[in-house]
C-alpha positions, 0 to 999 in steps of 0.5 A: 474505547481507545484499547487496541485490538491487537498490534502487527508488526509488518515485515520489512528489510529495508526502510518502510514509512507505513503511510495510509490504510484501507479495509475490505468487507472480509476486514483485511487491512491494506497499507501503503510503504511509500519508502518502498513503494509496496503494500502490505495486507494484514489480515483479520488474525492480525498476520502481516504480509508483503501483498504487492510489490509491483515493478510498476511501482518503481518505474520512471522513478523521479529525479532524486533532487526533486522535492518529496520524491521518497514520498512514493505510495500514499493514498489507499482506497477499497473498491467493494464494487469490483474488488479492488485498490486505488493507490495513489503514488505521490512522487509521480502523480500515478494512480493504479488498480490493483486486484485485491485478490492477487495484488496485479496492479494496473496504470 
């Protein structure tokens, strides 16, 4: 129908570039800062929050004179089977788990 559902803003102190979303079945939203290297959930009444704000996102930053390297996390994907996320951080090429339940990511 094209009419929004609702609009959550999403909390932020410090530059933020909200980048790709996932959904889970319980249809909480997953988004990626790739500015701040973090990901927020937004849950079904519209509530957001800082979900995982990992150290492993931020280590072995690249070169600052690379090409692109504030493009940090990027690419979001909802694994139903085990329950977690797949990011993708395009400035270093990592990919990490993180549990969608606790936010504990992995490389």
């Amino acid at each position: 129908s094209g009419n929004r559902l609702f609009l959550s803003p999403l909390p932020t102190d410090e530059e933020a570039l909200a980048n790709d979303v996932a959904v889970d079945y319980n249809g909480n939203a997953y988004v990626t800062n790739s500015i701040g290297n973090y990901i927020w959930k937004v849950n079904v009444k519209g509530e957001a929050s800082i979900f995982s704000k990992s150290p492993r996102f931020t280590e072995h930053p690249v070169d600052r004179d690379t090409p692109y390297s504030y493009i940090g996390l990027n690419g979001i994907a909802y694994v139903s089977s085990g329950d977690y996320l797949l990011v993708v951080q395009s400035n270093t090429g990592k990919v990490f788990k993180v549990d969608a339940d606790d936010g504990t990511a992995r490389h």
